[in-house]
C-alpha positions as CSV (number, residue, x, y, z in Angstrom):
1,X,-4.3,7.5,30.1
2,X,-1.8,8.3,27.5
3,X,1.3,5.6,26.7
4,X,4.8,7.5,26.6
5,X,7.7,5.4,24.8
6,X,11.2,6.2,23.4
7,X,12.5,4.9,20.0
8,X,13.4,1.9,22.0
9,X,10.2,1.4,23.1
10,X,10.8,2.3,26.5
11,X,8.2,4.1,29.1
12,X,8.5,7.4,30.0
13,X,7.1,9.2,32.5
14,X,6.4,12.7,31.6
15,X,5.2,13.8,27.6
16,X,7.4,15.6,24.9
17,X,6.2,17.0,21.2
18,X,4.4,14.4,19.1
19,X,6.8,12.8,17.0
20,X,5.9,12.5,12.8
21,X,6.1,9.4,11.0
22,X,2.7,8.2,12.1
23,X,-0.2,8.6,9.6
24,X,-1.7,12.3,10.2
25,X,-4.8,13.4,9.5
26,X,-4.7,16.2,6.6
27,X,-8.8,16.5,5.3
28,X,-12.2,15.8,5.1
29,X,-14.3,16.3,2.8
30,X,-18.0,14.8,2.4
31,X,-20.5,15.1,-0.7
32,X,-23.4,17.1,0.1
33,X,-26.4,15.1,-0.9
34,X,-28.8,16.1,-3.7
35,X,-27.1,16.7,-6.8
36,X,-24.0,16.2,-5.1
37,X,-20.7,16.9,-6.5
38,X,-18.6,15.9,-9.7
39,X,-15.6,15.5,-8.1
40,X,-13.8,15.6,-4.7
41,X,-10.2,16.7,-5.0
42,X,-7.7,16.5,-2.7
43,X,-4.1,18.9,-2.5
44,X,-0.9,17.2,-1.6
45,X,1.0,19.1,1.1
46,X,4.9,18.5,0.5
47,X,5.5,17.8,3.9
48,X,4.4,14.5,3.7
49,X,6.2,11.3,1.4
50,X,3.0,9.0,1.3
51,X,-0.3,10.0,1.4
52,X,-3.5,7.1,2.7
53,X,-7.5,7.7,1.0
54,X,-10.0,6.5,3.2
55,X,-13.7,6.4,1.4
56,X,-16.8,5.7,3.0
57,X,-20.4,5.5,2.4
58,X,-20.0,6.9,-1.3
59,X,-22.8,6.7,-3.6
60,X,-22.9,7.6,-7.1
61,X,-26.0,9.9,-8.6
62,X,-26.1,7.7,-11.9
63,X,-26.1,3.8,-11.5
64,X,-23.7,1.1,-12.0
65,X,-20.7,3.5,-11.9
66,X,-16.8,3.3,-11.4
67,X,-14.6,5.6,-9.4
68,X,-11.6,6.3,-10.5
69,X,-8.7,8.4,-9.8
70,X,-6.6,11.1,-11.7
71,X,-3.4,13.3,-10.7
72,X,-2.3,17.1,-11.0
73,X,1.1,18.3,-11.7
74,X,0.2,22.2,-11.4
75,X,-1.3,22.1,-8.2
76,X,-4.8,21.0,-8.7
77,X,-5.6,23.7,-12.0
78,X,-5.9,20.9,-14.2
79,X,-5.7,16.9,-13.5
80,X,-3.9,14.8,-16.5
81,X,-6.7,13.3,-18.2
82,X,-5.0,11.9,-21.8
83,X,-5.0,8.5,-23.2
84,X,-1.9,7.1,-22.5
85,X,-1.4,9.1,-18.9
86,X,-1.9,6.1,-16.6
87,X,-1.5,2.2,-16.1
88,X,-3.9,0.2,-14.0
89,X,-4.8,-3.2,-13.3
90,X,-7.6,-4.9,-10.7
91,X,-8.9,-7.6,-9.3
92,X,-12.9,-7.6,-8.7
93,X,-14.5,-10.7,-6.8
94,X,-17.2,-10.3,-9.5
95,X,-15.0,-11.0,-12.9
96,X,-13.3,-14.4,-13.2
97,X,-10.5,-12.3,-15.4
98,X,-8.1,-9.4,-14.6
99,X,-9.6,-6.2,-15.5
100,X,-6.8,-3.7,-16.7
101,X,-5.6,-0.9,-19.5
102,X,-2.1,-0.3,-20.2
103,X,-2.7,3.5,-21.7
104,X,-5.6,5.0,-20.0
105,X,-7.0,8.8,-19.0
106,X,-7.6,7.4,-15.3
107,X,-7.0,4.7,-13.0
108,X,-10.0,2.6,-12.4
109,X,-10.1,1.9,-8.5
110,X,-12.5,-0.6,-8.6
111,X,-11.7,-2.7,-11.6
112,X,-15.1,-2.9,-13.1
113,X,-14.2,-0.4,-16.3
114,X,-14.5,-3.7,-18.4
115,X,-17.0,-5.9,-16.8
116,X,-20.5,-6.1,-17.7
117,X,-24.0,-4.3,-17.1
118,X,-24.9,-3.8,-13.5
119,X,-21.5,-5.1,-11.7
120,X,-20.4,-1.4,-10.8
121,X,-21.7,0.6,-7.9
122,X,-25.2,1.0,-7.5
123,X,-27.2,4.2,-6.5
124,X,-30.4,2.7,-4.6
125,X,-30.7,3.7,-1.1
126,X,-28.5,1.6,1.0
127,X,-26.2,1.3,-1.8
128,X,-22.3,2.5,-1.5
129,X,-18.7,2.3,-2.2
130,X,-15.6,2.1,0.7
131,X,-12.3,1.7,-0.1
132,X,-8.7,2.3,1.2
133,X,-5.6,3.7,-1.1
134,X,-2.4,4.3,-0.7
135,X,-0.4,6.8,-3.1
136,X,3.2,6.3,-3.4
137,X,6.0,9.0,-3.3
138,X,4.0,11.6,-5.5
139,X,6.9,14.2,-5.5
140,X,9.5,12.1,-6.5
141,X,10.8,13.1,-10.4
142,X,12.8,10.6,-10.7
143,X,10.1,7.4,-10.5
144,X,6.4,6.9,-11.4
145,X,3.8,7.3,-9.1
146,X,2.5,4.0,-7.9
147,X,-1.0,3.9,-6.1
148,X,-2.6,0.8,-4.4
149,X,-6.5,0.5,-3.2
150,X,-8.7,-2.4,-1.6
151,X,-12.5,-1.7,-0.9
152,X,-16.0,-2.9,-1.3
153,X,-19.3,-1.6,-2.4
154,X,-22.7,-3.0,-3.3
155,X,-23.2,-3.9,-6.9
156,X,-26.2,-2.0,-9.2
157,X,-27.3,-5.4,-10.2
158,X,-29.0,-6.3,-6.8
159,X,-28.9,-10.1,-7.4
160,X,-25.2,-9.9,-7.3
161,X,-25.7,-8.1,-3.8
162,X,-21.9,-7.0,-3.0
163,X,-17.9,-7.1,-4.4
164,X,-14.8,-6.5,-2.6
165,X,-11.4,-5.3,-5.6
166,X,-8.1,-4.9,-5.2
167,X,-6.4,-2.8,-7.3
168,X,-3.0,-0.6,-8.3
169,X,-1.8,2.0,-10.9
170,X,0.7,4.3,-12.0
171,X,1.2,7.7,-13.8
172,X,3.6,7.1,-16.5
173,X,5.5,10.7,-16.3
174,X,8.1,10.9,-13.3
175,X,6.9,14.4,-12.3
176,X,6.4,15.9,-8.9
177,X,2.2,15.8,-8.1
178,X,0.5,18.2,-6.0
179,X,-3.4,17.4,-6.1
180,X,-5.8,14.1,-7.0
181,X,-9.1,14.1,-7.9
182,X,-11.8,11.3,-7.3
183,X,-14.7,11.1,-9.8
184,X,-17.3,8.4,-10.8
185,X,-17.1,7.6,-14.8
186,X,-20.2,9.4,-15.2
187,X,-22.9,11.2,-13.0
188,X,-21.8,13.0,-9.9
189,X,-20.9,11.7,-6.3
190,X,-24.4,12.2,-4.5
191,X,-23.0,11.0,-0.9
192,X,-20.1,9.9,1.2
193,X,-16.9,10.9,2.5
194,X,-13.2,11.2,1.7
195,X,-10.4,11.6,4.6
196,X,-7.3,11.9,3.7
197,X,-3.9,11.1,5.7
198,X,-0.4,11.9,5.2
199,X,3.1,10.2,6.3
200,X,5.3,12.5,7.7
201,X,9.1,11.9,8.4
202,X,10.0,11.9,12.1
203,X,12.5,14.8,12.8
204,X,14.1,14.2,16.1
205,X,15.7,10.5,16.5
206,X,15.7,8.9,20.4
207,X,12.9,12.1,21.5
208,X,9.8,11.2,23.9
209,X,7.0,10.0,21.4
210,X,3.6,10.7,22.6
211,X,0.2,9.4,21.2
212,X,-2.9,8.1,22.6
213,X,-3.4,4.4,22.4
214,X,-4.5,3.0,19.6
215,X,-2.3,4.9,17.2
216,X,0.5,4.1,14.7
217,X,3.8,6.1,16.0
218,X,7.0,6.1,14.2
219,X,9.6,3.7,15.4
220,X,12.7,4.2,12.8
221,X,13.0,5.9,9.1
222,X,15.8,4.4,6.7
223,X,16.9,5.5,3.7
224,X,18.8,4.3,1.3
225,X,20.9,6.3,-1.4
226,X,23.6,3.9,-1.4
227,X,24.0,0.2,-1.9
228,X,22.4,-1.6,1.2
229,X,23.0,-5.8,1.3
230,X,19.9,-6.0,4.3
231,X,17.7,-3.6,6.1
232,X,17.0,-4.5,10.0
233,X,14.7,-3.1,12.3
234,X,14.5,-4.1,15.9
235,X,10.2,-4.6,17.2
236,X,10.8,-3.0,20.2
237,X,8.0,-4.0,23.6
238,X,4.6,-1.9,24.1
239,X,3.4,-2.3,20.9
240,X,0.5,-4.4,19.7
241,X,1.5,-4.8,16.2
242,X,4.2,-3.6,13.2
243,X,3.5,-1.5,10.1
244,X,6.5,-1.2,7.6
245,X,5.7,0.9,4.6
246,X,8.5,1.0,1.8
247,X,8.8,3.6,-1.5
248,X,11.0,4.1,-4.5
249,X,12.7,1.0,-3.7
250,X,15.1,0.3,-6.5
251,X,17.3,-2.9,-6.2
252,X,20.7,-3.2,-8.0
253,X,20.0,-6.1,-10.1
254,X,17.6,-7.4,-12.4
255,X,14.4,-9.1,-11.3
256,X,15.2,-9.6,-8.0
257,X,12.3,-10.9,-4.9
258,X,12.8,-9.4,-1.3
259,X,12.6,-11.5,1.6
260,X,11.9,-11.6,5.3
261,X,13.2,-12.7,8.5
262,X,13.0,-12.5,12.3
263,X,15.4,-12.7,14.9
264,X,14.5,-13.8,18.6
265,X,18.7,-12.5,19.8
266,X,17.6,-8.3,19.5
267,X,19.0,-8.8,15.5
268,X,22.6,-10.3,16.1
269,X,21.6,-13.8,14.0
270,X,18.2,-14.0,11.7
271,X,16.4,-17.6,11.7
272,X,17.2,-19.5,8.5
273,X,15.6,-22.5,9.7
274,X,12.5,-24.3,7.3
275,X,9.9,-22.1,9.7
276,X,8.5,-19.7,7.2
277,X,5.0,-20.4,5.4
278,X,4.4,-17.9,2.7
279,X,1.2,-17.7,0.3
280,X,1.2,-15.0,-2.4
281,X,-1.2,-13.7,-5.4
282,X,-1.2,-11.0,-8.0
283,X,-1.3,-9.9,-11.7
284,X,0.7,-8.1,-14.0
285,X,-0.3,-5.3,-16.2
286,X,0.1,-6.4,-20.1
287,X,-3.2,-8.7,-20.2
288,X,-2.1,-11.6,-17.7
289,X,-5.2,-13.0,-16.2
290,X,-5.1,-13.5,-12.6
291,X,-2.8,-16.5,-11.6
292,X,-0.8,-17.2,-15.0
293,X,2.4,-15.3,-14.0
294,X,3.9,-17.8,-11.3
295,X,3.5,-16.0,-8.1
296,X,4.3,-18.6,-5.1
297,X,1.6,-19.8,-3.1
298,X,1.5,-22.8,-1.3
299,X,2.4,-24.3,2.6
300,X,5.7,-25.6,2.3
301,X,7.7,-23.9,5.2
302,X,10.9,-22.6,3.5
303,X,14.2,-20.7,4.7
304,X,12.5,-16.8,4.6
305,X,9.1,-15.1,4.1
306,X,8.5,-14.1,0.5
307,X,7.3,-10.7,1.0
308,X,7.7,-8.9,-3.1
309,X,8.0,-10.4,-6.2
310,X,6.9,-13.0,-8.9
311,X,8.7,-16.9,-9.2
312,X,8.8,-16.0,-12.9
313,X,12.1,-14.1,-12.9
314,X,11.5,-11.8,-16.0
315,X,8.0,-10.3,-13.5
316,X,10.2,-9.5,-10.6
317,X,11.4,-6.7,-9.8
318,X,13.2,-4.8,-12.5
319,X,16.3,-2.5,-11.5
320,X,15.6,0.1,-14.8
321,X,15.3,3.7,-13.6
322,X,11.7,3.9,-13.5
323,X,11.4,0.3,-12.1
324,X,10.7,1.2,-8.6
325,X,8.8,-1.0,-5.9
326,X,6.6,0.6,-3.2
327,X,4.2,-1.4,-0.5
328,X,3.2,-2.2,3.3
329,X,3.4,-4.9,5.5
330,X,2.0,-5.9,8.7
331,X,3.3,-7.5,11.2
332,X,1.5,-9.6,14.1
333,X,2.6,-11.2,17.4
334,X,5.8,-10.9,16.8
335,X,6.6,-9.6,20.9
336,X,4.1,-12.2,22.0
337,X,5.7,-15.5,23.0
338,X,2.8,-17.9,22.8
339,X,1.1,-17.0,19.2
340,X,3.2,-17.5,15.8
341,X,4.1,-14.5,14.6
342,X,2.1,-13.7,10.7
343,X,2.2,-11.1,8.3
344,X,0.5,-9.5,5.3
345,X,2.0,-7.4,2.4
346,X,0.3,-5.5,-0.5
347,X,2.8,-4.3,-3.0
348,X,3.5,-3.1,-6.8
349,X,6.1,-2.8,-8.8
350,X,7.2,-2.3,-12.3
351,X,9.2,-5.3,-13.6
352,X,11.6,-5.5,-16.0
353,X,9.1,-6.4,-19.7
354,X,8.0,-3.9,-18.5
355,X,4.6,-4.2,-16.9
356,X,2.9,-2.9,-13.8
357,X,3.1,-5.6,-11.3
358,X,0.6,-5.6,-8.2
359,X,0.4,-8.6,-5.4
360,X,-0.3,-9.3,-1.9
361,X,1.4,-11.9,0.4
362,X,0.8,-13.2,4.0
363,X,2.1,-15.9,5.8
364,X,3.5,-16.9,9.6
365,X,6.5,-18.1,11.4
366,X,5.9,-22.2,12.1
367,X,6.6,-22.5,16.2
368,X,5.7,-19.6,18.5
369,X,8.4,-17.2,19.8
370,X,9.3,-13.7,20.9
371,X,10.3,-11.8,17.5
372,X,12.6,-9.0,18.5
373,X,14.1,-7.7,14.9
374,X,12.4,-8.3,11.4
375,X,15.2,-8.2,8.6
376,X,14.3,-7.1,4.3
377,X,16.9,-8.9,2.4
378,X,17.1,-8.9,-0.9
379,X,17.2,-11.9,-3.1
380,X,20.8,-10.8,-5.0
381,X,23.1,-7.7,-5.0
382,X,22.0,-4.7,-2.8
383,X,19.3,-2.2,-2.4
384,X,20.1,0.8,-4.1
385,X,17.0,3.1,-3.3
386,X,14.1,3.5,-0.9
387,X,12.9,4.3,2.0
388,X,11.2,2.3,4.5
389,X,9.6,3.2,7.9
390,X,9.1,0.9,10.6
391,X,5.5,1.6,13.0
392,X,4.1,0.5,16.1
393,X,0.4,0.4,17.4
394,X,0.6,1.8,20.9
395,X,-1.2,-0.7,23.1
């Protein structure tokens, strides 16, 4: 039986056309075994403003390998592949440091370019690589393309058995991208797929939206071209969980945070009360090892969820031209009265030093209640840029 709702999450009875701004599937594609392939390259249809990578069951031909991740800005005839072309920086569970480059010909998606013999992928049977990536806004001229992946995959070195990363990147020229390409640093990929997803804008505000349950449907789109103090979205019923994804956001000033908060009144006053527990990680780009920029952790309840940016004020978010912010956050329990409503956030950012900032929050809401509007405010001035769509899961 299918679920029917209306932007305001009511029921309908009879279906309509299936509304955009849920993730849609684009391609597949899956090595072929054998000698396998170099490379698996995906094109970028312009419909879409986000694009999602799902990897699975990848194995490399040669051992101990990295994958890594390059762009085209002629439609997939050649990928950029020079020196200083791309920024990245990772975290892998097998590395007590920050694994990074600041002027690279790639972007290393599981941050083991640096580490030592035997702690990439392996290519023994059993052996393989999944991850999930998000790319940011790839025909926007105006900003750099930000990317973000998490994954894990067994190590060549079996003692060390398996590693999770987390990992982001950018293209240093504002130029629109058509086309990506996945490749392991050396040796082909042998095995595995690649799907990849796109987010699509929702055309028709207030239409029937239809979709199976289970599935991420489009709620509400803003976007912002003009100075905007807050950004509110109401969590309406019949959904199971919240999905906000945000790109090219630009504040107004310098080094600024973004924060959250609910409302239990449908949005008409947001709680400032001491009931918000936030815990937050990430690195910056220029050589920082993991932890020494002051990102706030701890479980002090305080006035607002912490959702982007960095205690030290010169690693927040910088409000340059090409200092944009993009990232998800999930929200859960918000719509159900008993359970404290928590979240999670991965995000990255350029800041104002400038260095490539990447992070991930999480946190909940100190007393149980029914959450009926989550609000982004931003820490001073206004929000100048972005846009930022608001999912539900269809229960």
């Amino acid at each position: 039986m299918w679920n029917f709702f209306d932007k305001l999450g009511r029921r309908q009875v009879s279906p309509a056309v299936t509304a955009g701004g849920s993730w849609e599937f684009i391609e597949r594609k899956t090595a072929p075994g054998g000698a396998g392939v170099a490379t698996i390259d995906f094109d970028l249809p312009p419909e879409y403003t986000s694009y999602m990578v799902v990897g699975q069951s990848l194995r490399p031909v040669t051992d101990d390998q990295d994958l890594n991740i390059r762009v085209s800005n002629d439609g997939g005839g050649t990928f950029e592949a020079d020196g200083g072309d791309y920024k990245w920086r990772g975290n892998n569970c097998r590395s007590s440091s920050v694994q990074s480059s600041t002027s690279d010909n790639h972007i290393s998606i599981m941050a083991t370019d640096a580490l030592g013999a035997g702690l990439a992928c392996g290519d023994a049977a059993g052996e393989n690589l999944a991850f999930r990536g998000f790319i940011f806004d790839p025909y926007n001229t105006s900003t750099f393309c930000h990317m973000t992946f998490e994954g894990t995959y067994s190590t060549a070195d079996v003692t060390n058995s398996g590693a999770s990363f987390l990992s982001a990147g950018e293209y240093r020229t504002a130029e629109a991208l058509q086309a990506i390409r996945f490749a392991f640093n050396s040796g082909n990929i042998e095995s595995g797929t690649i799907l990849l997803y796109g987010l699509k804008e929702d055309s028709g505000v207030g239409r029937v939206v239809q979709q199976e349950p289970g599935t991420w449907v489009e709620i509400e789109t803003k976007t912002v071209i003009a100075g905007a103090g807050n950004l509110d979205f109401d969590l309406p019923t019949g959904y199971d969980m919240f999905r906000i994804t945000w790109t090219g956001y630009e504040p107004s000033n310098d080094d600024t945070i973004i924060y959250g908060r609910l409302s239990t009144d449908g949005g008409a006053t947001f709680s400032t009360a001491a009931s918000y527990v936030t815990s937050m990680g990430g690195s910056g780009s220029e050589g920082n090892t993991y932890g020494d920029l002051n990102f706030f952790s701890g479980a002090t309840a305080d006035s607002a969820f912490m959702i982007m940016g960095c205690d030290d004020a010169a690693f927040a978010q910088g409000n340059a031209t090409d200092e944009d912010g993009h990232g998800v956050i999930t929200i859960y329990n918000a719509r159900i009265a008993g359970k404290d409503t928590k979240y999670q956030a991965h995000f990255c950012y350029a800041s104002s030093t400038p260095r490539l900032i990447y992070g991930h929050s999480a946190g909940w809401f100190v007393g149980n209640a029914d959450h009926d509007a989550f609000r982004f405010e931003v820490e001073a001035g206004t929000i100048d840029a972005g846009k930022f769509v608001l999912q539900g899961l269809v229960s």
